[in-house]
N, C-alpha and C positions, 0 to 999 in steps of 0.2 A: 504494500500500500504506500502511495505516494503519501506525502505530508500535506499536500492541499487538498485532500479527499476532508471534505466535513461528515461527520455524521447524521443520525434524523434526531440524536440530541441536540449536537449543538445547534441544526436550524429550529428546533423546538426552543431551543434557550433563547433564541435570537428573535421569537415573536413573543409579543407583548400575552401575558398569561387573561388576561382580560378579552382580548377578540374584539379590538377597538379598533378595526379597520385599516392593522397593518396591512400592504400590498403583498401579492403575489404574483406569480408568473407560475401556468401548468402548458407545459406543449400544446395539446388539445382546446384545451378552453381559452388562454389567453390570461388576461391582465383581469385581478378580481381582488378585492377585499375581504380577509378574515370576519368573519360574520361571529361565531363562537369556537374556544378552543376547549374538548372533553379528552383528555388526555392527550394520546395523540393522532386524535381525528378531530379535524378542522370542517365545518361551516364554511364556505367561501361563495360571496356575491361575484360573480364575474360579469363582463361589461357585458358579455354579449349571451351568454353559456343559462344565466339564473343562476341562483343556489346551485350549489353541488356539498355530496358531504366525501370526505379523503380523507388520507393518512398524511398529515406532514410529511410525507418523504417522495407525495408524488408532485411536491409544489416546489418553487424559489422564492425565496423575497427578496420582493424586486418591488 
């Protein structure tokens, strides 16, 4: 494993525990907001996509 490999911790550490519409990026869906975070599956608004519910590790914050 390379050294800049992050894991779905630390992108989980890196969103706000609240789901107060930190940004995201999913391949498929696009650019969307954190809507609620339950452990580590995320609520996410996306611009075009609606609601989707995921696991932090299929998303970027971005």
């Amino acid at each position: 494993m390379g050294g800049t490999e992050r894991t779905a911790a630390h992108r989980r550490a890196e969103l706000k525990p609240e789901g107060d519409g930190d940004g995201v990026f999913h391949l498929k869906f696009g650019n969307g907001n954190v809507a609620t975070i339950d452990g580590n599956k995320l609520a996410i608004d996306f611009d075009k996509a609606g609601q989707k519910r995921m696991q932090d590790s299929f998303v970027e914050r971005g």
